[in-house]
C-alpha positions as CSV (number, residue, x, y, z in Angstrom):
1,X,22.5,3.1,-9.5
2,X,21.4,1.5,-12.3
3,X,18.0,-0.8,-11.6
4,X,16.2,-3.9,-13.4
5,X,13.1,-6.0,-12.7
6,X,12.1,-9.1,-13.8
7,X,9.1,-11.6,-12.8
8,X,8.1,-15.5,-12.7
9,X,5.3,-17.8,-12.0
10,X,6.7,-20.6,-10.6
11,X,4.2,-23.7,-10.7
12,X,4.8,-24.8,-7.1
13,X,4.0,-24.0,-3.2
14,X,5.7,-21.0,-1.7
15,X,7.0,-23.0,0.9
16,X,8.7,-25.4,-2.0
17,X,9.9,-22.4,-4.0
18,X,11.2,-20.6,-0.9
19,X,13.3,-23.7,0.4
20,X,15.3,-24.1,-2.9
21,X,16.6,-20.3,-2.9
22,X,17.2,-20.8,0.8
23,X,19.6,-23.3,-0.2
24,X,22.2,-20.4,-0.4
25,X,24.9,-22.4,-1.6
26,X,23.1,-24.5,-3.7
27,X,22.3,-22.0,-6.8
28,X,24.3,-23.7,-9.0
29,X,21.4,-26.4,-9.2
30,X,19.1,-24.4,-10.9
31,X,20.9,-21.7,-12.7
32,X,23.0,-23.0,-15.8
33,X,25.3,-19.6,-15.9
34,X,26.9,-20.9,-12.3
35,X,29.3,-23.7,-12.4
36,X,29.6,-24.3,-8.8
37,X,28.6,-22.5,-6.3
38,X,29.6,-22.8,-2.1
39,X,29.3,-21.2,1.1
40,X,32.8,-19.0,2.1
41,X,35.1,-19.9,4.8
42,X,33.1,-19.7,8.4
43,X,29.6,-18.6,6.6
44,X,26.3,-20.1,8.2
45,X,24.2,-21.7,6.0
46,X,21.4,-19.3,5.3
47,X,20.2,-16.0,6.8
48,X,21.5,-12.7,7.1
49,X,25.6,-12.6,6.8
50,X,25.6,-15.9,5.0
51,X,28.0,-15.6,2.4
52,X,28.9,-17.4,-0.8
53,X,31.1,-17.8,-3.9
54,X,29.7,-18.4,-7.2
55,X,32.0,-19.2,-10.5
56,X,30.3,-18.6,-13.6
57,X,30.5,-21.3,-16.6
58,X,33.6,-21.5,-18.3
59,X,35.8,-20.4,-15.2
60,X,36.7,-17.0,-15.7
61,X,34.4,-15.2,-14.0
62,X,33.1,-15.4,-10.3
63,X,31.3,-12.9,-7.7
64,X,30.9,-13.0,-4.1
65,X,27.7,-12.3,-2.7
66,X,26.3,-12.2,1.4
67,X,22.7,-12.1,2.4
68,X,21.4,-8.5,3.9
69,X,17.8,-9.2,4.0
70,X,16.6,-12.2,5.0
71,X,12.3,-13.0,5.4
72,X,11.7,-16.9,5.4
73,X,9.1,-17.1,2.3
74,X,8.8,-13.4,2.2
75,X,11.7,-11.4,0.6
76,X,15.8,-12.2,0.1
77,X,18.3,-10.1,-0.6
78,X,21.6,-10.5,-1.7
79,X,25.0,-7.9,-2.2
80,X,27.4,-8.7,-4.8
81,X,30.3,-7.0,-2.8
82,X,32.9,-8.4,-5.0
83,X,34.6,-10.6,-7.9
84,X,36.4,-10.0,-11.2
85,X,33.2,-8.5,-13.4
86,X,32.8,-4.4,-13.8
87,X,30.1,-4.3,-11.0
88,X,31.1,-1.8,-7.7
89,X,28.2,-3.5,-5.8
90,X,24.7,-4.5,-6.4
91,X,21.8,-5.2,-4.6
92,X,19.5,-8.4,-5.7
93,X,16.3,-8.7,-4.0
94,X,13.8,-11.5,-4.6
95,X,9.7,-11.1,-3.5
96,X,8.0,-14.4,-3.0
97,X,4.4,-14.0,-3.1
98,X,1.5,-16.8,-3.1
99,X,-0.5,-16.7,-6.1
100,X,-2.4,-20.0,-4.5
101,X,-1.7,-23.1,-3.1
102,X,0.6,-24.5,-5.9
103,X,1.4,-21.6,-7.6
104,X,4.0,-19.0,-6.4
105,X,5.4,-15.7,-8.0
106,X,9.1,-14.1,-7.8
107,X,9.5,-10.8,-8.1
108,X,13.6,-9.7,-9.0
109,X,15.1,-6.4,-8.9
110,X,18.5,-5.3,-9.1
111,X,20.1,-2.0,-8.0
112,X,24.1,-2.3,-9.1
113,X,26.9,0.9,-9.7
114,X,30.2,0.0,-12.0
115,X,33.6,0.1,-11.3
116,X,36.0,1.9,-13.9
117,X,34.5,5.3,-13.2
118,X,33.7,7.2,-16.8
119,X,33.9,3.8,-19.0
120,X,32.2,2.0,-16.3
121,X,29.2,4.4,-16.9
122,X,29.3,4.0,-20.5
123,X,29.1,0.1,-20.6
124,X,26.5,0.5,-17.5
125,X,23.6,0.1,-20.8
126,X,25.8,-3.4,-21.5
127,X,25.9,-5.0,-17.7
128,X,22.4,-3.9,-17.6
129,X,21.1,-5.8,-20.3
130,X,23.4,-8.6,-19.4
131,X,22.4,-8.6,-16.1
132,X,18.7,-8.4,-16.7
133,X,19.1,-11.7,-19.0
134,X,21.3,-13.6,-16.1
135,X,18.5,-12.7,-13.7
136,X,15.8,-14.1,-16.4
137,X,18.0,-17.1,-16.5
138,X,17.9,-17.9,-13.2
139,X,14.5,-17.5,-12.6
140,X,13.6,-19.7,-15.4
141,X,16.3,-22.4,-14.4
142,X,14.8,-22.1,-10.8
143,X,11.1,-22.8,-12.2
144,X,12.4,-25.4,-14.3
145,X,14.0,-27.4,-11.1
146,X,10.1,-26.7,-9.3
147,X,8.6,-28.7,-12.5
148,X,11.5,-31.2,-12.2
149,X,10.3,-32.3,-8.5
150,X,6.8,-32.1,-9.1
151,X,6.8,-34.7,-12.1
């Protein structure tokens, strides 16, 4: 498997930060590469098993994704276990860590294998570099929405 991490100080209390990624179907408010984002059929809302569909701007792409990990203000992790890009499965997990009383940090790493077998390996370096940038993305949108509500 193939692994990235990325980090961001996020101007705003943990418990703030930790509520708007623990709005599992709500992503698509804070990261401008997901259209719309919702909770599969029979999914609870949050926590371990939660599961969800997000489609990607312009509506070609989409990925499904379920909670595996689940720490309230400590540590999420999510499984892409399926969808219509080159990605077998990954792993996302995001560490939430105080930095002080309005100031929290995100620490993301991702651990994904490609389908297509031999080419799959060969564009691995691609959807690695692509994925790092979506992940950078979405932490930036998400520390974006925390400066939103504080002003």
């Amino acid at each position: 498997m193939a692994q990235i991490t990325k980090e961001k100080t996020v101007n705003a209390p943990l418990s703030e930060v930790w509520k708007s990624w623990d709005a599992y179907a709500d992503v698509h408010t804070f990261h401008p590469g997901v259209e719309n984002s919702y909770l599969l059929e029979g999914s609870k809302a949050t926590g371990n098993g939660a599961k969800r569909r997000c489609d990607f701007v312009g509506g070609k792409n989409h990925i499904l994704e379920e909670i595996v990990a689940y720490e309230p203000e400590k540590k999420l992790t999510i499984k892409i276990y399926d969808g219509n890009v080159p990605l077998k499965v990954a792993y996302v997990t995001f560490a939430f860590q105080a930095l002080g009383p309005s100031q929290t940090k995100i620490t993301v790493s991702a651990d994904f294998s490609m389908k297509m077998g031999l080419l799959g390996k060969l564009i691995s370096p691609i959807m690695r570099k692509q994925l790092g940038a979506g992940l950078g993305i979405l932490l930036d949108g998400n520390a974006e929405m925390m400066d939103r509500q504080a002003a």
